[in-house]
VMD Tcl script that builds the backbone (N, CA, C; Angstrom):
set m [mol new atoms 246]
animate dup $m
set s [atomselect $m all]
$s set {name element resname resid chain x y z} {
  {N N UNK 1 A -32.576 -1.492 22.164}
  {CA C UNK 1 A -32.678 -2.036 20.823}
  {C C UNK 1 A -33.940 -2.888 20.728}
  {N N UNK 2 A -34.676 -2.638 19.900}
  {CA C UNK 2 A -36.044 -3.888 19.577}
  {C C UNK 2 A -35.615 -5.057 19.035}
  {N N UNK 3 A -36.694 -5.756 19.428}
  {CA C UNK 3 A -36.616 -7.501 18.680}
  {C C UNK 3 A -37.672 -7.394 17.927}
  {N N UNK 4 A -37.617 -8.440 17.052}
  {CA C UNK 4 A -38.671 -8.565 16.431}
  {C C UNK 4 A -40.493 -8.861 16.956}
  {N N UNK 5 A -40.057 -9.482 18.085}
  {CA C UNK 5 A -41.466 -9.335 18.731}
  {C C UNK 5 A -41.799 -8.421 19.569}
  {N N UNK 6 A -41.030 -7.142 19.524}
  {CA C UNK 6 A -41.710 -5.686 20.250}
  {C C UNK 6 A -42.968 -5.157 19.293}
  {N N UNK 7 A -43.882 -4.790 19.935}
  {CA C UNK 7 A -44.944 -4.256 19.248}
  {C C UNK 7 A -45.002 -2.993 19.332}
  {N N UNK 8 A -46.173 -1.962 18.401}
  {CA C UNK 8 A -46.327 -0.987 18.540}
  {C C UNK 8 A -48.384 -0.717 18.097}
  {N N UNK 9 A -48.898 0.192 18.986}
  {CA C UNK 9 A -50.011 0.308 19.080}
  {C C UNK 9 A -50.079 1.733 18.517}
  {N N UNK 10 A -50.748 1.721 16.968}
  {CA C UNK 10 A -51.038 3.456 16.824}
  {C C UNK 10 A -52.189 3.623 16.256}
  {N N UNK 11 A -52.428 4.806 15.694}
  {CA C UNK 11 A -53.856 4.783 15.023}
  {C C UNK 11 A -53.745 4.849 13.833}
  {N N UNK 12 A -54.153 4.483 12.732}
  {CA C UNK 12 A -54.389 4.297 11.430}
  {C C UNK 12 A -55.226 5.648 10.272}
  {N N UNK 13 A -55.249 5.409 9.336}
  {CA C UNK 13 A -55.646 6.712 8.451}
  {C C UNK 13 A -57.081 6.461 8.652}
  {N N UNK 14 A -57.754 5.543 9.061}
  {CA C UNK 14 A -59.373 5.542 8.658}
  {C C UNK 14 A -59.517 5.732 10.439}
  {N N UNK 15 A -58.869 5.790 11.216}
  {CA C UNK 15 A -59.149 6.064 12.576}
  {C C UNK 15 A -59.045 4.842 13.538}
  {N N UNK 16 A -59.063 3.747 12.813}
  {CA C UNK 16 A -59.157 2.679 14.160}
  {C C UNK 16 A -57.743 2.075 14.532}
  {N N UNK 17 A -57.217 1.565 15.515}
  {CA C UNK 17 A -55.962 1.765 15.589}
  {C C UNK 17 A -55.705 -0.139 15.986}
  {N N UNK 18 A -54.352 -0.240 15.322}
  {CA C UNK 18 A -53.482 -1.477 14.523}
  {C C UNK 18 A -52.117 -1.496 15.715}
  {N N UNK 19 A -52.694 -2.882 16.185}
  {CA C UNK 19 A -51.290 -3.557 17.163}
  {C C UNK 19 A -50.726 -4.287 16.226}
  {N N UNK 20 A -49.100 -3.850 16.085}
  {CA C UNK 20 A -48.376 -4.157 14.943}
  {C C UNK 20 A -46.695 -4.667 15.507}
  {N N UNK 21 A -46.187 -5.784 15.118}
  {CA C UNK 21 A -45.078 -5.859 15.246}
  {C C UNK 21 A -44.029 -5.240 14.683}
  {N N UNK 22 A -42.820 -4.750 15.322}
  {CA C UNK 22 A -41.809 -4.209 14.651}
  {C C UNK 22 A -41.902 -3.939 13.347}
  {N N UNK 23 A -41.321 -5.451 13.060}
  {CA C UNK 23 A -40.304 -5.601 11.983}
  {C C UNK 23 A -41.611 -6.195 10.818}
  {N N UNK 24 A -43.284 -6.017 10.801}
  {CA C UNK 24 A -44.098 -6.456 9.895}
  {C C UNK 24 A -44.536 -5.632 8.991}
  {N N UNK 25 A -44.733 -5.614 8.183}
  {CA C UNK 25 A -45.554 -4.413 7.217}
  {C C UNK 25 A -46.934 -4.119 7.353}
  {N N UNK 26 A -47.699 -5.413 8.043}
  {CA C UNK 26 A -49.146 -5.414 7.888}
  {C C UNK 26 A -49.312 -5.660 9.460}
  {N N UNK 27 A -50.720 -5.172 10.167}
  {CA C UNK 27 A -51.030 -5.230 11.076}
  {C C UNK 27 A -51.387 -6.571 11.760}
  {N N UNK 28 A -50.998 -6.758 12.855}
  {CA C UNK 28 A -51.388 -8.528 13.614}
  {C C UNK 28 A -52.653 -8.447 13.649}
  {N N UNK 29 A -53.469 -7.102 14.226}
  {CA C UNK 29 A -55.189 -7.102 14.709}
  {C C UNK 29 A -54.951 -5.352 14.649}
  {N N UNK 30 A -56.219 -5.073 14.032}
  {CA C UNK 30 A -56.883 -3.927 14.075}
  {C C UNK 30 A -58.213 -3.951 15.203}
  {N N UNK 31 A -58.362 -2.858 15.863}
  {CA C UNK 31 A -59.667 -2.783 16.910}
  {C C UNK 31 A -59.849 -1.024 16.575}
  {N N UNK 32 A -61.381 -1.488 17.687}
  {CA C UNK 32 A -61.879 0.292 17.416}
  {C C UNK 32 A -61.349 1.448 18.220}
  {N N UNK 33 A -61.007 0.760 19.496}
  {CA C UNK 33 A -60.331 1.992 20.519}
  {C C UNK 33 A -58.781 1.484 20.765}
  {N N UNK 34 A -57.933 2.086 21.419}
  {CA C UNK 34 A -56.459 2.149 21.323}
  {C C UNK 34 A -56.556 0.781 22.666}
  {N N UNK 35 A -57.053 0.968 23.454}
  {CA C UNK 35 A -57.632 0.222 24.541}
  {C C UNK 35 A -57.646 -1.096 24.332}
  {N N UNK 36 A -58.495 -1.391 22.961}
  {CA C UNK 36 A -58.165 -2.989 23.087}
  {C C UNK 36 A -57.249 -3.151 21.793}
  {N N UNK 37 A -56.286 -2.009 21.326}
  {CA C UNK 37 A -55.181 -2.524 20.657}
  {C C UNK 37 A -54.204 -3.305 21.695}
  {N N UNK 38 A -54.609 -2.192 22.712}
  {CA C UNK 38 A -53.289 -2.711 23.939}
  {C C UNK 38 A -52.946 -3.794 24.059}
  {N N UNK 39 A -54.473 -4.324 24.547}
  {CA C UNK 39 A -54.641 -5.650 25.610}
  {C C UNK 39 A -54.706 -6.743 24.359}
  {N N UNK 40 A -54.491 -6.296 23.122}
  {CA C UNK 40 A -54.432 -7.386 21.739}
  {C C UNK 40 A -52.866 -7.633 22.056}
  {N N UNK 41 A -52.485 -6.335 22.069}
  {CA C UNK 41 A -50.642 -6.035 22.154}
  {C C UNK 41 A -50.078 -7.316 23.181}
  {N N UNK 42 A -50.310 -6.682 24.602}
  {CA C UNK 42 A -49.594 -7.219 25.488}
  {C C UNK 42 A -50.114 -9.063 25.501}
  {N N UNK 43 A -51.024 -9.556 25.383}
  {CA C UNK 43 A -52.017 -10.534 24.945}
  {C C UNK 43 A -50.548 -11.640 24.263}
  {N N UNK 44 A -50.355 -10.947 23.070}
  {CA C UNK 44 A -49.991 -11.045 21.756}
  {C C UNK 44 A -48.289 -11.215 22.588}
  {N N UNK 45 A -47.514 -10.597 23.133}
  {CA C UNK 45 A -46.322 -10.213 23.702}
  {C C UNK 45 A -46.091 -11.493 24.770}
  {N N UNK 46 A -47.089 -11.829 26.081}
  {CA C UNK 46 A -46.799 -12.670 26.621}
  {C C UNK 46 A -46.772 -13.706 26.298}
  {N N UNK 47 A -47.815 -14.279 25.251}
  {CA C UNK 47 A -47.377 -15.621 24.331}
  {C C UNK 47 A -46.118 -15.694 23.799}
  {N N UNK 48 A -45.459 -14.913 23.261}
  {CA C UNK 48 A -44.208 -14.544 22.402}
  {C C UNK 48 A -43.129 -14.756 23.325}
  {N N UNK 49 A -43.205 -14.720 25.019}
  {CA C UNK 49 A -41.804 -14.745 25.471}
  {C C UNK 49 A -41.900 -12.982 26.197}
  {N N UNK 50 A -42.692 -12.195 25.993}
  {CA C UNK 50 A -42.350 -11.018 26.782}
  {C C UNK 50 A -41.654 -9.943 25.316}
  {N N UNK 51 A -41.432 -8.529 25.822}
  {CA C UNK 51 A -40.689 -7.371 24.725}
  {C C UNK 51 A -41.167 -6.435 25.530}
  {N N UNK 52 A -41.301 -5.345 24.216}
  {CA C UNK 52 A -41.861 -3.994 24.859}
  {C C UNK 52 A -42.685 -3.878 24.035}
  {N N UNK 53 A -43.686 -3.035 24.318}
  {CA C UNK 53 A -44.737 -2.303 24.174}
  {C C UNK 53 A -44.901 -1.094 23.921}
  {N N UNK 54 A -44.810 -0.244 22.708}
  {CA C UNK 54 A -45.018 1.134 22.254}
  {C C UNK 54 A -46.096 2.105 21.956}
  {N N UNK 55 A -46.790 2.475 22.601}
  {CA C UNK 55 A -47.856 3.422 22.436}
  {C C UNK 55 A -47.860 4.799 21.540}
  {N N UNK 56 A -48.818 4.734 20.295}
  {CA C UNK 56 A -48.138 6.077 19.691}
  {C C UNK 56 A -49.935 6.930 20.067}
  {N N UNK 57 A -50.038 8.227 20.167}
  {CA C UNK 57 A -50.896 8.743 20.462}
  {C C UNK 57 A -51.649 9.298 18.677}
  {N N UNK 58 A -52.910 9.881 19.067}
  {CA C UNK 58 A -53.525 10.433 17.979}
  {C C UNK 58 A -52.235 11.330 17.396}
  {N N UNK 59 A -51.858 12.197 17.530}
  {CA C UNK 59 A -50.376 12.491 16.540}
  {C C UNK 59 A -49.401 11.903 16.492}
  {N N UNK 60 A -49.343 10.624 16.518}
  {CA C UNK 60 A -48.127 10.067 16.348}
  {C C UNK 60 A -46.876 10.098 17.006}
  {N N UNK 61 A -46.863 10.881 18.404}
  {CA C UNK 61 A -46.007 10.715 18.904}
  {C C UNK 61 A -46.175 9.599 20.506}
  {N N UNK 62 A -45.226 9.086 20.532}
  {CA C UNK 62 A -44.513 7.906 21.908}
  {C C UNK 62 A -45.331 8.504 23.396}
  {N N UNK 63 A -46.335 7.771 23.413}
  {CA C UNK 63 A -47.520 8.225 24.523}
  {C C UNK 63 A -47.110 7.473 25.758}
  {N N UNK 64 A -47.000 6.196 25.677}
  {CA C UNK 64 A -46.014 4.820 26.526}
  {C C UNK 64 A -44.882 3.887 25.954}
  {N N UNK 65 A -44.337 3.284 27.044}
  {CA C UNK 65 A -43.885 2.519 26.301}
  {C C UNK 65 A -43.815 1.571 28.005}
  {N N UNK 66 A -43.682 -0.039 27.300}
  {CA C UNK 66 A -44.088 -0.275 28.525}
  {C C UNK 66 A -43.323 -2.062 28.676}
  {N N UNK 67 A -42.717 -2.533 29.459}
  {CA C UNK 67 A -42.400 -3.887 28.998}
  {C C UNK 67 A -42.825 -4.996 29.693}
  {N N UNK 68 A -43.381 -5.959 28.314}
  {CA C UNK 68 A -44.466 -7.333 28.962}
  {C C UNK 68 A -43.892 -7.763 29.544}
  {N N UNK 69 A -43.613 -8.961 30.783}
  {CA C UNK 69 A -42.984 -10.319 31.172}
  {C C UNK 69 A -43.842 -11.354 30.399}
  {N N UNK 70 A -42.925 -12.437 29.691}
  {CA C UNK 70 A -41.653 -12.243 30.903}
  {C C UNK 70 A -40.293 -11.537 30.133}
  {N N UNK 71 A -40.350 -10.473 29.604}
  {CA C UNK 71 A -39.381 -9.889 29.067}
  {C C UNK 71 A -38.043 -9.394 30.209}
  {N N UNK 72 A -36.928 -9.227 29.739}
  {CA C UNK 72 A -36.201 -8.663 30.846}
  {C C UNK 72 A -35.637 -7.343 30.567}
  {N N UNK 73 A -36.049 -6.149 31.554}
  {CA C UNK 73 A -35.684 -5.194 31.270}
  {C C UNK 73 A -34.523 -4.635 32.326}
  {N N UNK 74 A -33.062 -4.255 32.002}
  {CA C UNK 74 A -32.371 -4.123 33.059}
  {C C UNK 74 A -32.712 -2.952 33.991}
  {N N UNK 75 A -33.588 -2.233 33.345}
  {CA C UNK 75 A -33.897 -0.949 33.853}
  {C C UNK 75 A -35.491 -1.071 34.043}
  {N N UNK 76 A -35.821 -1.528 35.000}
  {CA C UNK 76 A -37.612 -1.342 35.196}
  {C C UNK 76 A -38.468 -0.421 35.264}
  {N N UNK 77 A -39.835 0.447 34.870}
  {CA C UNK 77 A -39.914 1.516 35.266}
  {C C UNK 77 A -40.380 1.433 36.906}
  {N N UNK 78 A -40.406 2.234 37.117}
  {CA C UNK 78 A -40.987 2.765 38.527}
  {C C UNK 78 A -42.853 3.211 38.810}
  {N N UNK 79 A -43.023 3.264 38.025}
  {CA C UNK 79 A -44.827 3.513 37.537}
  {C C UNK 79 A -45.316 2.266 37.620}
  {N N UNK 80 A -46.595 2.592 37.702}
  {CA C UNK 80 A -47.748 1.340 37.510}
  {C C UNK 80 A -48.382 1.481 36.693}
  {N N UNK 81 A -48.347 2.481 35.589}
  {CA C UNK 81 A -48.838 1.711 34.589}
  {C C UNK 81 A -49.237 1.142 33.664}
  {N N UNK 82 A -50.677 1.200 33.610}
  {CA C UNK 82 A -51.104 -0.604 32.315}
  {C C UNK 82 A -51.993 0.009 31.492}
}
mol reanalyze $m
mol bondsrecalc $m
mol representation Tube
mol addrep $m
């Protein structure tokens, strides 16, 4: 289930792509590559207390997903990564 401070990183209609919280209508930070939506994302996440992290790719579909600390996930992944 998401909280309100899970984010999601996708790309936008004019191409540059928007680290966005859940539950917001409008974007926290727009950047030019998905790259530093991330590191806006997770940035943005560890101040907050930790969540997850959603990656959507150039079509819109779930590329990562990934969770900040200090969030608690009962299920950790097994990958590295970032």
């Amino acid at each position: 289930m998401s909280k309100p401070q899970d984010r999601t990183v996708s790309r936008r209609d004019d191409g540059t792509w928007q680290n966005k919280r859940q539950d917001a209508e409008r974007a926290s930070s727009v950047h030019t590559t998905q790259a530093e939506a991330q590191e806006a994302a997770r940035r943005m996440l560890g101040n907050q207390g930790g969540g997850e992290l959603t990656t959507m790719g150039v079509k819109g579909k779930i590329v990562s997903k990934d969770t900040i600390k200090p969030g608690n996930d009962p299920h950790p992944p097994r990958d590295t990564e970032h």
